[in-house]
LOMI-694596 format. One record per residue: x, y, z of N, C-alpha, C in turn. Coordinates in nm, 3 decimals. Layout:
// LOMI-694596
    n_c1    n_c2    n_c3   ca_c1   ca_c2   ca_c3    c_c1    c_c2    c_c3
       X       Y       Z       X       Y       Z       X       Y       Z
...
END
This chain:
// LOMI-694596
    n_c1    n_c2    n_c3   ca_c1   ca_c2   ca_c3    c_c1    c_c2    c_c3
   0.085  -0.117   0.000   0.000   0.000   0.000   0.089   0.123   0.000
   0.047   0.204  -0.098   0.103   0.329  -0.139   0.144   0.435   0.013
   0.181   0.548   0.039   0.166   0.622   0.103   0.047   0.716   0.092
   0.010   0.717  -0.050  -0.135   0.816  -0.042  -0.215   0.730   0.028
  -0.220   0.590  -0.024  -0.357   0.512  -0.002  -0.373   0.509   0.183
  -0.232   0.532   0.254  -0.223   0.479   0.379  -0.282   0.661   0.455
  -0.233   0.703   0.379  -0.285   0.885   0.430  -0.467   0.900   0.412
  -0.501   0.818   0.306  -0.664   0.828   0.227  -0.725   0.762   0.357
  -0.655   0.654   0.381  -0.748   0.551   0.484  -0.721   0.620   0.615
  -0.679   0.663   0.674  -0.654   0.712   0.813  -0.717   0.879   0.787
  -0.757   0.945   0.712  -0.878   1.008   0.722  -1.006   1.013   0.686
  -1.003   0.856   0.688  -1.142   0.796   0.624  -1.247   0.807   0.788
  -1.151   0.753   0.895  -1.226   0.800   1.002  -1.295   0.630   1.031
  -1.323   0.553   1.158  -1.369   0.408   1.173  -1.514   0.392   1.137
  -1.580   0.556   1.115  -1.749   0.484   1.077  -1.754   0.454   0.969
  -1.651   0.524   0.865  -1.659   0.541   0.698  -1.611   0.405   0.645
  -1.479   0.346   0.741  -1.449   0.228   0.710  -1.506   0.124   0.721
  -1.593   0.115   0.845  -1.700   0.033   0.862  -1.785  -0.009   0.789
  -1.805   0.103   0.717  -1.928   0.097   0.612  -1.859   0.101   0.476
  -1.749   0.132   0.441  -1.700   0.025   0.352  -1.669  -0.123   0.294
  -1.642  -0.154   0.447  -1.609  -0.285   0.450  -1.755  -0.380   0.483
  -1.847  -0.316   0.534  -1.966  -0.362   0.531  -2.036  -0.410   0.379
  -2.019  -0.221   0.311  -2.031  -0.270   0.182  -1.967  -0.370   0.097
  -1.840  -0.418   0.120  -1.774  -0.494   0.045  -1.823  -0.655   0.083
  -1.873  -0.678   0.227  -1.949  -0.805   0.262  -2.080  -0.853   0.209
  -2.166  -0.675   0.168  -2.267  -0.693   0.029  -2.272  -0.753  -0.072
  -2.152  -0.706  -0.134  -2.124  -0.708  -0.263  -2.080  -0.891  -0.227
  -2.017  -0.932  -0.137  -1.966  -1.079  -0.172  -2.097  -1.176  -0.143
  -2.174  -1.145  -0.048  -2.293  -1.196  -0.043  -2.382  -1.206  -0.168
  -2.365  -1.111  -0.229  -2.471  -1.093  -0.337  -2.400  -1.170  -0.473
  -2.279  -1.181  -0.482  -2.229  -1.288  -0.544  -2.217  -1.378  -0.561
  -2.287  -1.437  -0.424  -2.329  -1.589  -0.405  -2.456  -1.594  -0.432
  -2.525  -1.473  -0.409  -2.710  -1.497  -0.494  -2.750  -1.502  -0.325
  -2.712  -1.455  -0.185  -2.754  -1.512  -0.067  -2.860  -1.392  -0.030
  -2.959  -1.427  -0.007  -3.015  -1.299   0.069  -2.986  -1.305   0.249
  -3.002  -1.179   0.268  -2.951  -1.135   0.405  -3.012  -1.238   0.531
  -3.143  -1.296   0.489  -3.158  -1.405   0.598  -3.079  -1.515   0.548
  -3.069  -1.608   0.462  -2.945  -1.702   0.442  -2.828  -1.662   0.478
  -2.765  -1.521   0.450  -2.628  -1.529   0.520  -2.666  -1.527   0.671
  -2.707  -1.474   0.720  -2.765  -1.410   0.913  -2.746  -1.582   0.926
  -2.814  -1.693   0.852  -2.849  -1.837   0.908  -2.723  -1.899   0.866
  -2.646  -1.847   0.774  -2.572  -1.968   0.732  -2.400  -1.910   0.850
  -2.446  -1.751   0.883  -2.319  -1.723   1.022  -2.363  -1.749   1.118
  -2.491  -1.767   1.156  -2.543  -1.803   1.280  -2.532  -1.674   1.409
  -2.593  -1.556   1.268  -2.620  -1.399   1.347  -2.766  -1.418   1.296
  -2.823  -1.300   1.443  -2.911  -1.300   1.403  -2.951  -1.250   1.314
  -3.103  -1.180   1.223  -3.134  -1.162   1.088  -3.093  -0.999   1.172
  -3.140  -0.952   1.245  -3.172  -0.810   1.279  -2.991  -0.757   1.316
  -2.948  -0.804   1.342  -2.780  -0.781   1.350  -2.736  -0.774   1.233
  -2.751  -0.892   1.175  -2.690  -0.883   1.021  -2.727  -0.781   0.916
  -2.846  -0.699   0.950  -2.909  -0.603   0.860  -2.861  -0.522   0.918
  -2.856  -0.476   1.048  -2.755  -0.374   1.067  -2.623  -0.347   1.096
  -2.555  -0.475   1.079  -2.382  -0.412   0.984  -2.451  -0.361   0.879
  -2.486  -0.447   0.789  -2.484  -0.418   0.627  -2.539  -0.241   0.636
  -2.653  -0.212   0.726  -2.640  -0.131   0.692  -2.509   0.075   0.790
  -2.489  -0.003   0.865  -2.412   0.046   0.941  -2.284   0.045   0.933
  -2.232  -0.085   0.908  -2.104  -0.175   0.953  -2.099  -0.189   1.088
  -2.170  -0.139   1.164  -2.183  -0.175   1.305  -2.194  -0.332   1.339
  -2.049  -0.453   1.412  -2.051  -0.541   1.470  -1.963  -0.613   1.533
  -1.953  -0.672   1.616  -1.832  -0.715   1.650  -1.760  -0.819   1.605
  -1.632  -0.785   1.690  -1.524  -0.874   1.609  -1.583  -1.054   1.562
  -1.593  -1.060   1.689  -1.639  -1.245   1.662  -1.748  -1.222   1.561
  -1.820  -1.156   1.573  -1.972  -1.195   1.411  -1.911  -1.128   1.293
  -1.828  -1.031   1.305  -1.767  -1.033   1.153  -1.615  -1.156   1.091
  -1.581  -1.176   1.229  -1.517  -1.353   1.198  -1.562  -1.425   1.112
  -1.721  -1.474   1.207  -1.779  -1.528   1.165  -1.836  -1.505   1.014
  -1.863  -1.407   0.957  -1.892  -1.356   0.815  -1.732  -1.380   0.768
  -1.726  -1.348   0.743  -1.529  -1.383   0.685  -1.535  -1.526   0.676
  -1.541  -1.604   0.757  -1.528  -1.769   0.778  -1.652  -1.844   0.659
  -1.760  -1.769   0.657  -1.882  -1.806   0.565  -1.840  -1.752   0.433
  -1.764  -1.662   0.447  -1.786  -1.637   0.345  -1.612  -1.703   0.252
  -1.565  -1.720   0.296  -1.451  -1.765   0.269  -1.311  -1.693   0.261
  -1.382  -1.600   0.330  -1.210  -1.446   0.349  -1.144  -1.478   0.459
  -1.178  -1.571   0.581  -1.092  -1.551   0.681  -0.942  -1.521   0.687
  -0.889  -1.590   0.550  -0.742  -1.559   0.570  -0.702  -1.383   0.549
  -0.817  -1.357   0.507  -0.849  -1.196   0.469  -0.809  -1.100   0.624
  -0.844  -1.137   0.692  -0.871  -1.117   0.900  -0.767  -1.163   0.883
  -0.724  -1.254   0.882  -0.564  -1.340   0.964  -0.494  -1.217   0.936
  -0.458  -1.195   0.818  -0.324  -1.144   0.726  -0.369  -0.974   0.730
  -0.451  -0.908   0.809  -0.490  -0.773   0.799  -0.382  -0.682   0.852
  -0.334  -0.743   0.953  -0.193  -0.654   1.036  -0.099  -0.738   0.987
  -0.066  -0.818   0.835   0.092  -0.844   0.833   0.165  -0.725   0.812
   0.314  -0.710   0.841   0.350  -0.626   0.827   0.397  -0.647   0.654
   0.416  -0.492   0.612   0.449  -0.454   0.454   0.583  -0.551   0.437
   0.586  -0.573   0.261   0.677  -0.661   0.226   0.827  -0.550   0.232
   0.893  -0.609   0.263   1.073  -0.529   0.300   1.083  -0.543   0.147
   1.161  -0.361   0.149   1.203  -0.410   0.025   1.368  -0.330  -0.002
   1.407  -0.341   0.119   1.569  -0.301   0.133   1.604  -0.389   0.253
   1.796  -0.451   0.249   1.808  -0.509   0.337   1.816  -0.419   0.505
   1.797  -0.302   0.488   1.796  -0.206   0.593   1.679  -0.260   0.661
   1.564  -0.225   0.587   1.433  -0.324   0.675   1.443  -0.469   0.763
   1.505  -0.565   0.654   1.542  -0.628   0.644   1.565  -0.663   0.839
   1.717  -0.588   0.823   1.766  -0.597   0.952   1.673  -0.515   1.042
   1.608  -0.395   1.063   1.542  -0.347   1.145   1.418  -0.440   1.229
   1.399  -0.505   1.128   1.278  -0.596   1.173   1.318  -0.723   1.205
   1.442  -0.767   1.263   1.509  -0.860   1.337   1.497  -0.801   1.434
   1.546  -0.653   1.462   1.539  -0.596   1.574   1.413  -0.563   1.658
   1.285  -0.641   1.632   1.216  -0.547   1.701   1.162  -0.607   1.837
   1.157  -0.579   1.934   1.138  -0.594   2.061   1.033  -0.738   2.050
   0.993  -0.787   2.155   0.903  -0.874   2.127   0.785  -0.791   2.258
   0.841  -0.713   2.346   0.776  -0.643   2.405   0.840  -0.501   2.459
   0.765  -0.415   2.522   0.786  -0.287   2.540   0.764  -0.261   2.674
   0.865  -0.284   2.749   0.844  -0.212   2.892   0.854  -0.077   2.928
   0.743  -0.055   3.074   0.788   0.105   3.103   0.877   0.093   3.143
   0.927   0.237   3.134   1.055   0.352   3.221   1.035   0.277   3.319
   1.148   0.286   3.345   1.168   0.269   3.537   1.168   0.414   3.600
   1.093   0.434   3.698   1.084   0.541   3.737   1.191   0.583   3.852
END
């Protein structure tokens, strides 16, 4: 991902994305021919939840799992925070270096 695209999305703001990505669970639903009670039954959300992501993106993590898993994107979720592909050995080495955790200051 570009630097514009990473500047575009971080003033997209979490409701706008929501409802992007809501829309994009439309669009894959509707590619299977499913109407919104078959998907709600076939994730095992209810019908009235499932109509309002779609129309919100409003839901939580585990029921949009669960949509990902039905729908066949989960590896989509797995791989969302990999980090970018290195493309100097400078990276390379930086990202050997990176902590495995972050302690506080000692005061």
């Amino acid at each position: 991902m570009g630097l514009e695209k990473s500047v575009e999305l971080h003033f997209l703001g979490p409701a706008l994305i929501r409802k992007k990505m809501a829309a994009k669970v439309r669009q894959c639903r509707l590619l299977k021919r499913w109407s919104q009670e078959e998907m709600a039954s076939r994730t095992g959300i209810k019908l009235p939840t499932y109509r309002l992501f779609e129309q919100s993106g409003k839901i939580s993590l585990d029921r949009l799992c669960k949509i990902a898993i039905t729908l066949g994107r989960d590896q989509d979720l797995v791989n969302l925070f990999d980090p970018p592909p290195m493309t100097s050995i400078d990276e390379i080495e930086a990202r050997s270096r990176i902590p495995k955790r972050i302690r506080k200051p000692r005061r």
